[in-house]
C-alpha positions in Angstrom: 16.6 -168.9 16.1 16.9 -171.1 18.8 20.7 -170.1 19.9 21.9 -166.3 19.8 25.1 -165.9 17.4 27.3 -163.1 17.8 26.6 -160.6 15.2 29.7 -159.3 13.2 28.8 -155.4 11.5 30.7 -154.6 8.7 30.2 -151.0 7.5 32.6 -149.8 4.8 32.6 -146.0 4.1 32.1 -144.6 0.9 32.4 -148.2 -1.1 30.8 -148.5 -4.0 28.2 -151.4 -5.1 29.4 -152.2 -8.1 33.3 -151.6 -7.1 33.6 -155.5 -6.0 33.8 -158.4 -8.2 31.0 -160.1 -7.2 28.9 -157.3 -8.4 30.7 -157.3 -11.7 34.0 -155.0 -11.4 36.2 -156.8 -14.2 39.0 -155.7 -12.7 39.6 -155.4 -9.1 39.0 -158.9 -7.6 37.9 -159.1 -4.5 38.3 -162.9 -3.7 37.2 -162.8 0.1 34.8 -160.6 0.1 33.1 -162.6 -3.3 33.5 -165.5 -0.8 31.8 -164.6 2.2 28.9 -164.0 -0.6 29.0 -168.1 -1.6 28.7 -168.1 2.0 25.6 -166.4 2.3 22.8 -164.2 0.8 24.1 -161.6 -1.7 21.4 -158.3 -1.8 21.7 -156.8 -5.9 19.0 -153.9 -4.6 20.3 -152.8 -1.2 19.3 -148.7 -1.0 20.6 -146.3 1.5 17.9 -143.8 3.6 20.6 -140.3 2.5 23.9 -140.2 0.4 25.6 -138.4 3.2 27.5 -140.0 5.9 25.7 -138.7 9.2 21.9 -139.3 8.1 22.6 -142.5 6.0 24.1 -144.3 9.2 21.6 -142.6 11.7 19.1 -144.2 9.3 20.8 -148.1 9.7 21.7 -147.2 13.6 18.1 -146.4 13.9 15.8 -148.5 11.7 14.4 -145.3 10.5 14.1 -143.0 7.4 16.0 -139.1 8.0 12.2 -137.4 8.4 11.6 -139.9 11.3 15.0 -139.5 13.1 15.6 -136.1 11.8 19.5 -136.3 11.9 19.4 -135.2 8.4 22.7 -134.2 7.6 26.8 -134.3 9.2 26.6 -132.5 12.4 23.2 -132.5 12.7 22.6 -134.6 16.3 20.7 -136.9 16.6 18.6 -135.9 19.1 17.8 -137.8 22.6 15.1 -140.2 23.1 15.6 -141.6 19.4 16.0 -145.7 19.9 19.1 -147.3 18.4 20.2 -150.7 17.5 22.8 -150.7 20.7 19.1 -150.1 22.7 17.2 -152.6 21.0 20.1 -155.2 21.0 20.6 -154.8 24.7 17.3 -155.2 25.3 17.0 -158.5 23.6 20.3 -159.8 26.0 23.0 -158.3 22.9 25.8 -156.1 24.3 26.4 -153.7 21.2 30.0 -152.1 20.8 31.3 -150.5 18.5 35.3 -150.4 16.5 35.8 -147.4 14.2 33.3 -145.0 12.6 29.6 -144.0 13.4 29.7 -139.9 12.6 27.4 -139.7 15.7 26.5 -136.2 16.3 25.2 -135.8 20.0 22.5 -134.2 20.9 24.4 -132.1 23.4 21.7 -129.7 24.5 19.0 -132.4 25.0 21.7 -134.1 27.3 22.1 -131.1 29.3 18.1 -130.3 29.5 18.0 -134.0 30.6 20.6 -133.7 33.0 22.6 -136.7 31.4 26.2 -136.3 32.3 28.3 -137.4 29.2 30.7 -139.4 30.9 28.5 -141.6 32.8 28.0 -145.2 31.1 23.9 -143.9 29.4 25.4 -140.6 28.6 28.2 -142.2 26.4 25.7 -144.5 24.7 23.3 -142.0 24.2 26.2 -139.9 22.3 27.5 -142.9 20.9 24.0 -144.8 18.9 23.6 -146.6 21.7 26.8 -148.5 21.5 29.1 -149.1 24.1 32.8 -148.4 22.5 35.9 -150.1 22.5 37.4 -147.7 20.1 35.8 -144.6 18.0 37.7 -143.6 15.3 36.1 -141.3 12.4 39.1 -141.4 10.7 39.0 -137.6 10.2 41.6 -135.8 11.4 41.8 -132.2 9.3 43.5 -129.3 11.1 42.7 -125.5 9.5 43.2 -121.8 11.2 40.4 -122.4 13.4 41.4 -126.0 14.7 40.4 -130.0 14.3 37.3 -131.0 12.5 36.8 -133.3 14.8 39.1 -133.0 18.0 37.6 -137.1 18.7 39.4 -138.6 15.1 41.9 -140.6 14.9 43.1 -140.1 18.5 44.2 -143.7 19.6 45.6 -144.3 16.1 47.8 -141.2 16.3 48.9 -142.1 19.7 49.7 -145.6 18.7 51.4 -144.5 15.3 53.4 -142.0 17.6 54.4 -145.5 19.6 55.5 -146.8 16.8 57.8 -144.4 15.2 55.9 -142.0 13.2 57.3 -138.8 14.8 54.5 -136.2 13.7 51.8 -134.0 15.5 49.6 -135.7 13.4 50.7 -138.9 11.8 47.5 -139.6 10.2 47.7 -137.0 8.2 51.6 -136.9 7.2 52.0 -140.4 7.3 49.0 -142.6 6.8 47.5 -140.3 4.1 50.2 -138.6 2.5 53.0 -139.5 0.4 56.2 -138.6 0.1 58.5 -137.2 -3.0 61.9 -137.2 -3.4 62.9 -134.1 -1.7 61.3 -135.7 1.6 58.2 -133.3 0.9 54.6 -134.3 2.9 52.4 -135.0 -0.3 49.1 -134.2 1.2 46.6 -136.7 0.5 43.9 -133.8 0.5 44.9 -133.2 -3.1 43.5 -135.2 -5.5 46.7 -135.0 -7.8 48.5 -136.8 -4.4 46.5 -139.9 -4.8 48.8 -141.3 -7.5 51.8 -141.3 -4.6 51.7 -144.0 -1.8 51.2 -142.8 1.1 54.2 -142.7 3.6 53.1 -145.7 5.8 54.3 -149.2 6.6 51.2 -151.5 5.0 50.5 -153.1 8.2 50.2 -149.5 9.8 48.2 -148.3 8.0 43.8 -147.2 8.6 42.5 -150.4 7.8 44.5 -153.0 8.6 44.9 -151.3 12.0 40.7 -151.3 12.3 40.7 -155.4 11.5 43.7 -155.8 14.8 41.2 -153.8 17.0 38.5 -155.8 15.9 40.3 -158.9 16.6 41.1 -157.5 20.2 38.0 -156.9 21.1 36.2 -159.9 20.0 38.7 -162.0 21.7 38.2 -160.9 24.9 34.1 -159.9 24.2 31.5 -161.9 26.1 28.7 -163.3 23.9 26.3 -163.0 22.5 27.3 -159.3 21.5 27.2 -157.4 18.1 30.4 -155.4 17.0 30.4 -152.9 14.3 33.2 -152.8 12.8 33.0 -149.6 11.0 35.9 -149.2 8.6 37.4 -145.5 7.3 38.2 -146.6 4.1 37.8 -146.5 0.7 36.6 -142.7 1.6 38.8 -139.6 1.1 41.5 -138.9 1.3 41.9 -141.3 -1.4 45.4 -142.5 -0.9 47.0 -146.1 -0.3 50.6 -147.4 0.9 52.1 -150.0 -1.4 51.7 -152.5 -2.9 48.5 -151.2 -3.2 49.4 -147.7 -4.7 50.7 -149.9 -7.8 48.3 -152.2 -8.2 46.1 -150.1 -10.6 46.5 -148.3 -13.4 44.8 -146.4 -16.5 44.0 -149.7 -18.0 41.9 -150.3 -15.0 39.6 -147.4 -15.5 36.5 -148.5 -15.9 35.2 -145.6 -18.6 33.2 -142.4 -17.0 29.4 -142.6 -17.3 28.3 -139.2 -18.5 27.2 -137.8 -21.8 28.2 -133.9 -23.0 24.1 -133.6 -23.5 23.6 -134.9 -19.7 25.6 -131.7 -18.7 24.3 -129.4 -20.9 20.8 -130.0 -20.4 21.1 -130.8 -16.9 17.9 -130.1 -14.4 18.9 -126.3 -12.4 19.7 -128.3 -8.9 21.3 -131.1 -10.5 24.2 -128.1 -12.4 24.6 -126.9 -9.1 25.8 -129.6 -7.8 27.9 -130.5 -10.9 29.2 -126.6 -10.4 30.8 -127.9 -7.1 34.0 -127.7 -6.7 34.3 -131.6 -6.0 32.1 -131.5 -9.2 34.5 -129.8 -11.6 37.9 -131.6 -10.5 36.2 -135.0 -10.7 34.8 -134.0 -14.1 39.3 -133.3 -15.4 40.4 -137.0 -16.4 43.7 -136.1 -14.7 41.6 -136.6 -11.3 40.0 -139.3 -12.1 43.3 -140.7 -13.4 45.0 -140.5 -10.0 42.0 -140.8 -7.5 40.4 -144.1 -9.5 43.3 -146.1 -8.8 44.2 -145.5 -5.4 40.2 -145.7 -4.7 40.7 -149.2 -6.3 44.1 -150.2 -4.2 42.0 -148.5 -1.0 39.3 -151.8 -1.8 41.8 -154.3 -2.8 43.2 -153.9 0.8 39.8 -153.8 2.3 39.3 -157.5 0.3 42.8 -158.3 1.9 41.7 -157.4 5.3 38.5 -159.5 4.9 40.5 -162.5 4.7 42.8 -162.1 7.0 39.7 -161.4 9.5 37.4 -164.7 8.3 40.5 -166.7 8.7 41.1 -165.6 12.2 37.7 -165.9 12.8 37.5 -169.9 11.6 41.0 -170.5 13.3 39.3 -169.2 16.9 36.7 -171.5 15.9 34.4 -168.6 16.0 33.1 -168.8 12.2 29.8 -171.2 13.1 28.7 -168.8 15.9 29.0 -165.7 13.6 26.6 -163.7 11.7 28.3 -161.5 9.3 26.6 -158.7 7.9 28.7 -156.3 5.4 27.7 -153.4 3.3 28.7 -149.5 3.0 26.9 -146.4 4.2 26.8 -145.2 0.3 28.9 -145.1 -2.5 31.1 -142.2 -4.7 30.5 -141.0 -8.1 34.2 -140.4 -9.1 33.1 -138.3 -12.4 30.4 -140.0 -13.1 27.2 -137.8 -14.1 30.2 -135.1 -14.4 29.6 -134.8 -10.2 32.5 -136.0 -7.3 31.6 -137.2 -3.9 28.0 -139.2 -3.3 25.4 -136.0 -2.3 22.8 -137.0 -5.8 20.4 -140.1 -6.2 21.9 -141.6 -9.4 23.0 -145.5 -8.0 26.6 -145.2 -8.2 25.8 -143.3 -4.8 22.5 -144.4 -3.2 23.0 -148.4 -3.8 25.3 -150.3 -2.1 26.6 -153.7 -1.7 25.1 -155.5 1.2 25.8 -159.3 1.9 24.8 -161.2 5.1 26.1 -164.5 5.4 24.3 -166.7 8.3 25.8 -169.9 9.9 22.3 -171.3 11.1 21.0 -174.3 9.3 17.9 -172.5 8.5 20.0 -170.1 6.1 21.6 -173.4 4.3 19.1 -173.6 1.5 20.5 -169.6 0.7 23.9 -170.3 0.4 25.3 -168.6 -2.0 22.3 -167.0 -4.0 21.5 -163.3 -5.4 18.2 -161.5 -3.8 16.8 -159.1 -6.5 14.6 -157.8 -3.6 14.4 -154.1 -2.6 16.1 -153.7 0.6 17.1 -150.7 2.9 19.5 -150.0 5.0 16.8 -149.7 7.3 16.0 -153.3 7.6 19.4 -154.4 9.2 18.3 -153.1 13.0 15.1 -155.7 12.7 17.0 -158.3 10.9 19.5 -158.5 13.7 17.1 -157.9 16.2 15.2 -161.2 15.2 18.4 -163.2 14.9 19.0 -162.2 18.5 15.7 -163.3 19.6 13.5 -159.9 20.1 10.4 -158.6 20.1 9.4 -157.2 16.9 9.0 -153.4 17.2 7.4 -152.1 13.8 6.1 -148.9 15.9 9.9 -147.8 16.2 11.9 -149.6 13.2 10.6 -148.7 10.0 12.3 -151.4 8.4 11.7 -154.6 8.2 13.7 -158.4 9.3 15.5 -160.2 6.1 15.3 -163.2 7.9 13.0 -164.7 6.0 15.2 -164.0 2.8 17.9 -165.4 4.4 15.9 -168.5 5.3 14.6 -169.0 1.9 10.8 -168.4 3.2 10.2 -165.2 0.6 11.9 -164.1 -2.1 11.0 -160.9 -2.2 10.3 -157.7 1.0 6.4 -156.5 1.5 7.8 -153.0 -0.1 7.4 -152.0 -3.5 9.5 -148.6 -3.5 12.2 -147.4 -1.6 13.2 -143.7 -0.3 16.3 -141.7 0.3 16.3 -138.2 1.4 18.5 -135.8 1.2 18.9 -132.1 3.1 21.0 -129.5 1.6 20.1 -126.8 3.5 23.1 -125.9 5.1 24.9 -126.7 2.0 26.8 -124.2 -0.4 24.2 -125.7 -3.1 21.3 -124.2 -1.6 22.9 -120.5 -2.0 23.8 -121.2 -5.7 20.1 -122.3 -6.1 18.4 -119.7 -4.0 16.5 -122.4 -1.6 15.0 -121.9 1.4 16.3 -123.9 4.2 12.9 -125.2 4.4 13.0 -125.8 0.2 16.3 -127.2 0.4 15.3 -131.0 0.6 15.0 -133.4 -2.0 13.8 -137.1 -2.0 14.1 -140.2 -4.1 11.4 -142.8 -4.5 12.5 -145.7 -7.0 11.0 -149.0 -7.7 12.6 -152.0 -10.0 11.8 -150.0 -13.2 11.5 -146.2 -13.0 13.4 -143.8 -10.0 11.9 -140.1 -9.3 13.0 -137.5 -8.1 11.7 -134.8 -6.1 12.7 -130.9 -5.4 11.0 -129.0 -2.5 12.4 -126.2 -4.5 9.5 -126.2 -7.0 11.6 -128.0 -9.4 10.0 -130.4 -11.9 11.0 -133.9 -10.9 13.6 -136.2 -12.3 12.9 -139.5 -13.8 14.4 -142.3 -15.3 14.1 -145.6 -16.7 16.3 -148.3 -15.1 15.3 -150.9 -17.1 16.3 -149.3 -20.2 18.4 -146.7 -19.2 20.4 -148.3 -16.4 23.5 -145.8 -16.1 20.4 -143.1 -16.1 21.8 -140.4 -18.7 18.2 -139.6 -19.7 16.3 -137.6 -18.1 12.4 -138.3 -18.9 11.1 -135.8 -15.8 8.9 -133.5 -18.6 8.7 -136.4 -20.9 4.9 -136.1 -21.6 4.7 -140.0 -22.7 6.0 -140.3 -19.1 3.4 -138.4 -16.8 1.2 -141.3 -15.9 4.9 -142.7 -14.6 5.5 -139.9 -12.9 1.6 -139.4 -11.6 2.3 -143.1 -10.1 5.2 -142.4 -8.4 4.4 -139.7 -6.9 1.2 -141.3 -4.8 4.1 -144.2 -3.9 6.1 -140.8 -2.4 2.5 -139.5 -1.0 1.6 -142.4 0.4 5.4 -142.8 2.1 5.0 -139.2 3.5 1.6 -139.8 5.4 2.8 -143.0 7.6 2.9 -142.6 11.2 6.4 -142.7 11.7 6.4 -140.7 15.5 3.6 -142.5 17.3 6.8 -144.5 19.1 5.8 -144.7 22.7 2.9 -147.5 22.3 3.0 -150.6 20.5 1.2 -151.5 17.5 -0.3 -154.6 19.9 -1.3 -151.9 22.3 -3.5 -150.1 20.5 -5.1 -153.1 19.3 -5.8 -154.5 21.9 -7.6 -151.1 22.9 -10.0 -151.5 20.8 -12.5 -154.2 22.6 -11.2 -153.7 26.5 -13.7 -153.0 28.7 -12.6 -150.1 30.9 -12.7 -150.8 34.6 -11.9 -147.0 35.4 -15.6 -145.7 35.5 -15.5 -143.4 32.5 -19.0 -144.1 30.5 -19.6 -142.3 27.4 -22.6 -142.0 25.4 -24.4 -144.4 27.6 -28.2 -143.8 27.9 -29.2 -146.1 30.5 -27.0 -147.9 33.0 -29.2 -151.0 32.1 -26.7 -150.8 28.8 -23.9 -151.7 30.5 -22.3 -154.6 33.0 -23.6 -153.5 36.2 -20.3 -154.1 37.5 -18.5 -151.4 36.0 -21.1 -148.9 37.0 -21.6 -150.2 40.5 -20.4 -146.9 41.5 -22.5 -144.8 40.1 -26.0 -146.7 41.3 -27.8 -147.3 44.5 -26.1 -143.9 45.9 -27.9 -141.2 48.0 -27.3 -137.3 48.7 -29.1 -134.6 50.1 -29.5 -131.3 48.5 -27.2 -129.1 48.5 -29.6 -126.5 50.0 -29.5 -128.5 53.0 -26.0 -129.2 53.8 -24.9 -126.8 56.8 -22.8 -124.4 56.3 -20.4 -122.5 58.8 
């Protein structure tokens, strides 16, 4: 590119692909959103690197899979000296900031052995994914006997609902995701059977619309080129919306469940545990589903409502034609599907996510508007934005790789044939009910266009299925005998993933290269038999010396 845009990074939490129009919902339209798609490049194969918050956005901070970065669950740090797209950004001339949610864990101790003081401007960028931060906000603010979750959430917001007129200890909770009945009683969004109330919230007060002001602030007084991520809260937990959301959608809207009786009864052993889950079994009662699916929907339908409100703002400032726009969602949420809740399993409804990138540059005009069948990872944003902002390529750090030339119409498809996600369960209550190890307790997910496997450390056999004719993969072909050459295959892809050098980060690709045919000019010869086999200038002082014997040097 020969100018630097600004780079706008829209992360939605816990949105499902197929839970926007453009990707097919029937009924939850999501007009802006579907238009910033016409705008740009739409991704139908866009892949996560984990279904859990922490890892999956460590993975997209970093340009690396979870076994490279090793921040493989939620409070697992990340640990210090890993690179991050703030760090490569910066590098390239990009300030990176960041509005709303990372789930950054620090890595605390390594700080401390490093003597980095967490208040100073590298310490907060090292705790932060390398971002510099206008405002954090996790969104989370739970309170139990032994205190916050995360003392960090929703700070600000509280303080500036508190400004407003929201007279709680914690209005995020008994406001902005809780109702209210008619006794004046604090419906707790917590409780799934609570989602079918609005919450207790003036619309414009509310999470998201909130996150879209903040992002407005900062942009309008941010010097470019920069990249903001705008990391939104929502459509994750606690699933509850203010009106007119709450009434939006209703039974009719319900797309139906995905999920046989025999997929439950002849489930694989790790898969039932995690059906056996609490979130499991309530999202598995239709009167869940029933409440949660339509406040879920209302949660996106303001999203949508937000996206406009933001492009419009962004076109009015005159700031559209100077803006990349990258938008997508850490991973999605099974709502009952597969009889599981939540996103921790590799079916799709969880590991693929919508990912649109929308590029003002003439070169991205012949893409307007078209669908990329691709195989993409979340992985592959940190290069792609590194290249629009005019960096070096670093494929010994970023294990993804630039969609630029999607965007630009020079490929149509990426060098990869497979994709990974990863998941660690080992601090989970799954690994007790199963008995692994917290070395066992792992599982990974290798999937091309056709056929997705699955893998236990456990000693499990593996999952398989057939996307191509089995899309909503209710059948299990993992000890299908007609399928162990499919299996065999994947497997090497897996092997093959697994033995990269993924750690050799301190010397460029180029480097090494380049090592192979220099002449060294430090006097280190090996294997030489006579000095007439080399330049006599890089032995020259080694020849033509004299000595005595060591006999004859005096001695006191």
């Amino acid at each position: 590119m020969t100018q630097k845009k600004n780079i706008l990074f829209i992360m939605f939490d816990q949105l499902r692909w197929d839970y926007l129009s453009c990707y097919g919902h029937p009924h939850l339209h999501t007009p802006n959103i579907d238009w910033l798609a016409s705008r740009g490049v739409r991704f139908n194969r866009a892949y996560i690197q984990s279904p859990i918050c922490g890892s999956s956005r460590m993975s997209t901070y970093t340009g690396r899979y979870v076994q490279s970065h090793g921040a493989s669950n939620n409070k697992i740090p990340l640990k210090v000296g890993e690179q991050t797209l703030g760090d490569h950004l910066r590098a390239a001339g990009v300030n990176s900031w960041l509005i709303g949610k990372t789930h950054m864990e620090a890595d605390a101790e390594g700080m401390a052995r490093l003597g980095l003081e967490p208040d100073s401007v590298i310490g907060v960028r090292v705790a932060e994914c390398g971002f510099d931060v206008f405002e954090r906000d996790d969104g989370m603010k739970p309170e139990g006997p032994e205190g916050s979750y995360d003392p960090r959430g929703a700070l600000a917001y509280n303080d500036w609902l508190r400004a407003k007129g929201y007279d709680s200890d914690n209005p995020w909770h008994d406001f902005a995701n809780s109702g209210l009945d008619e006794d004046g009683t604090v419906r707790s969004g917590w409780f799934l059977k609570n989602s079918a109330y609005a919450a207790n919230i003036d619309e414009p007060d509310s999470e998201t619309p909130y996150l879209t002001s903040r992002a407005m602030a900062f942009i309008e007084q941010a010097d470019g080129p920069w990249c903001a991520h705008l990391s939104y809260i929502k459509p994750h937990w606690p699933y509850i919306v203010p009106e007119p959301y709450a009434s939006m959608f209703g039974p009719e809207h319900i797309l139906p469940v995905v999920r046989t009786e025999a997929e439950r009864q002849q489930a694989h052993p790790v898969l039932k545990a995690f059906m056996d889950t609490p979130v499991g079994q309530s999202f598995s009662r239709e009167d869940v589903r029933n409440a949660v699916i339509p406040a879920y929907m209302g949660l996106i339908k303001q999203v949508d409502d937000q996206m406009g409100r933001l492009f419009d703002w962004l076109k009015d400032t005159g700031r559209w034609d100077s803006t990349v726009i990258a938008l997508t969602s850490d991973h999605g949420d099974f709502l009952g599907d597969h009889w599981l809740g939540e996103k921790t399993f590799f079916y799709d409804q969880s590991v693929r996510v919508p990912l649109i990138i929308y590029d003002p540059s003439p070169e991205a005009d012949a893409t307007r508007g078209t669908v990329c069948d691709a195989l993409v990872e979340s992985i592959d944003l940190a290069p792609t934005f590194l290249e629009m902002s005019g960096g070096a390529a670093l494929p010994h750090i970023l294990e993804g790789e630039s969609l630029v030339p999607l965007l630009h119409g020079h490929a149509q498809q990426t060098r990869r044939d497979y994709v990974i996600c990863e998941y660690d369960y080992s601090g989970a209550p799954v690994a007790r009910l199963t008995g692994a190890s917290v070395t066992e307790a792992t599982m990974y997910m290798v999937a091309d266009k056709r056929y997705k496997l699955i893998h236990f450390e456990t000693g499990d056999r593996p999952m398989l299925f057939d996307l191509e004719n089995d899309p909503e993969e209710l059948t299990d072909l993992g000890s299908s005998r007609a399928h162990a050459d499919v299996v065999s295959a994947l497997y090497e892809k897996l092997h093959h993933w697994a033995r990269r050098v993924s750690q050799r980060t301190t010397i460029s690709h180029d480097s090494l290269i380049a090592r192979r045919s220099q002449r060294s000019t430090k006097g280190i010869v090996i294997g030489v038999a006579d000095e007439g086999d080399m330049d006599a200038e890089l032995t020259v002082k080694y020849r033509d010396r004299s000595a005595k014997p060591w006999q004859m040097i005096k001695r006191p």
